[in-house]
N, C-alpha and C positions, 0 to 999 in steps of 0.2 A: 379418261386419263386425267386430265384436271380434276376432278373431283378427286380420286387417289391423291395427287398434287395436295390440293387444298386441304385435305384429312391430314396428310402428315406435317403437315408445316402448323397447323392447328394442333397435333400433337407434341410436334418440338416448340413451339412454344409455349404450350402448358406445361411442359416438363423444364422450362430454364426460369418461367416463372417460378414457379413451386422450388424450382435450388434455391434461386436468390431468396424466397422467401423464409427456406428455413436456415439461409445463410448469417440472416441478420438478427446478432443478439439483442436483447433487451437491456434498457441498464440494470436491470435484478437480474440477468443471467452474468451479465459482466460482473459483476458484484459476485457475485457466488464461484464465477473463476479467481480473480483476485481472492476471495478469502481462501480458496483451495492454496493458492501460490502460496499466502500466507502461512496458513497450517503446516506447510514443508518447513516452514522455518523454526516452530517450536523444539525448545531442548537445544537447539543449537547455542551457539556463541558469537560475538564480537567484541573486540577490542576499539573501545569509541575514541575519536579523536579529541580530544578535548573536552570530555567530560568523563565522571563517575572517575577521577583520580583518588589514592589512597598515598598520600606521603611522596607527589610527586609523581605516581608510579601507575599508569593506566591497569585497571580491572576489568576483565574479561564480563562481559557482560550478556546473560542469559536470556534467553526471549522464548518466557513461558504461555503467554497469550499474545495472541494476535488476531485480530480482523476489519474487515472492513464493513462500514454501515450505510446505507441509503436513507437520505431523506430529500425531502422537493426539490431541496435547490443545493444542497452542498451532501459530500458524501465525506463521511468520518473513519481515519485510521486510527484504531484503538490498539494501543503496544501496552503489555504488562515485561517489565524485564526485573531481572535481582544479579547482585553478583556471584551470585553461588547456584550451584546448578539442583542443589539440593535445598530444601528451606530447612538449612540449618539453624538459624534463630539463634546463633551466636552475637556478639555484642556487635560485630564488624557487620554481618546482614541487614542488605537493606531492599526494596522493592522500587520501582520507580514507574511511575502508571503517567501515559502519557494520550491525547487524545488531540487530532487533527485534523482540522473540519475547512474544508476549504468547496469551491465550485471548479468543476472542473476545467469546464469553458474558460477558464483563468491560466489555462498552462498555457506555458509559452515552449520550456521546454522540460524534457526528461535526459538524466544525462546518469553513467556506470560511473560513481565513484569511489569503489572498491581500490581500497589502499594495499591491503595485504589479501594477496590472493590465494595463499594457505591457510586461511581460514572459512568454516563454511558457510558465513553469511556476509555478504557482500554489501554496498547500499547505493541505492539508487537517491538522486538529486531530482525534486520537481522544481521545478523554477515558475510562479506567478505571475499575471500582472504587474499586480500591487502586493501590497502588505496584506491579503485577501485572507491568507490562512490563519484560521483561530489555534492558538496551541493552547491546552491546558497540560498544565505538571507538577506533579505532586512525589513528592519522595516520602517513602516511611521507613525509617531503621526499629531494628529492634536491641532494645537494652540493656536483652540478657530475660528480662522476666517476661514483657512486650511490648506491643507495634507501639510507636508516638508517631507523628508526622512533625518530620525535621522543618517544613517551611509547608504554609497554607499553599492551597493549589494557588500555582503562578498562570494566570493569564498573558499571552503577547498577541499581537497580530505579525505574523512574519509572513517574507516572500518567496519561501522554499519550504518543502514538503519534504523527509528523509524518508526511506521506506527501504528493511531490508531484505533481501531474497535467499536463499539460499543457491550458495556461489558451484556447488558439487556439477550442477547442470548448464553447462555452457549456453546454452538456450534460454536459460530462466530470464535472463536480463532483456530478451529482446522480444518473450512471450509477454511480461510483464509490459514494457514499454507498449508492444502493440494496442494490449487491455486497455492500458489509459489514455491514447491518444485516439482509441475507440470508442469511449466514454466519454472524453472529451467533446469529438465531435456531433455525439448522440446530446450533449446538454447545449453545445452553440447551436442543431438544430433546431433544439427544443424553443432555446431565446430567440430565435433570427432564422428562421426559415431559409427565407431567401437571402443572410450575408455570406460571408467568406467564413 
């Protein structure tokens, strides 16, 4: 009878190891979720707050690429957007390529700051450390014949991260949040083992 005993308990434990184990993602699998969240957001729209104005009058703003990239120490959110949903190449067309390199271990927090919620993409706030996050930005219009670049790519180091979801799924916002404070704590293990 104990040996029956011992066999099954030597079985359930091999079987809640083996969940946990295929529980826990990696950061390339967490990465390849977030580019998925991503991908939902192409072809969609927003209206930005405070940027990409035309005479005063905020422009609905397009989000044709998106993803996200891994490298050792910081992970990179690449955005292609334009204000036109089609690459019309009218004189008013323009493209805006943005790219966001930060460590994750550096969020403090993640926060829904989706202003207008009849629209389908939403945006989420990281909040950093420090000034941790490298932005580069470059805008191109086109002139009628073609592309020029309105202003050299701008370099900043900022303390917030924008990233937007598509708002259709009530869910997205708090899949997404899970992903990164999953990642997050996958790269604080990675530096510090044993801190908080």
């Amino acid at each position: 009878m104990k040996k029956l005993i011992t066999i099954c308990l030597l079985i359930a434990i091999t079987f809640t190891v083996s969940a946990q184990a295929k529980s826990a993602l990696t950061k390339n699998e967490t990465i390849q979720y977030l580019n998925k969240k991503a991908n939902e957001c192409e072809g969609h729209f927003r209206t930005p707050d405070g940027s990409a104005f035309a005479n005063g009058v905020a422009r609905k703003m397009y989000y044709k690429e998106l993803s996200f990239e891994l490298s050792d120490e910081k992970v990179s959110i690449k955005v292609m957007s334009s204000n036109n949903s089609e690459n019309d190449y009218s004189k008013s067309y323009f493209e805006r390529y943005n790219k966001q390199s930060f460590n994750p271990s550096q969020i403090i927090s993640i926060a829904n700051e989706t202003t207008n919620l009849n629209e389908p993409l939403g945006l989420i706030l990281i909040t950093l450390k420090s000034n941790s996050c490298v932005s580069e930005q470059s805008v191109k219009y086109h002139n009628g014949n073609s592309f020029s670049y309105h202003d050299p790519t701008a370099i900043s180091s900022k303390s917030e991260v924008g990233l937007v979801f598509l708002n259709a799924d009530p869910e997205n916002y708090n899949k997404i949040k899970k992903a990164l404070e999953y990642l997050r704590d996958l790269y604080k293990a990675e530096d510090d083992p044993f801190g908080e």
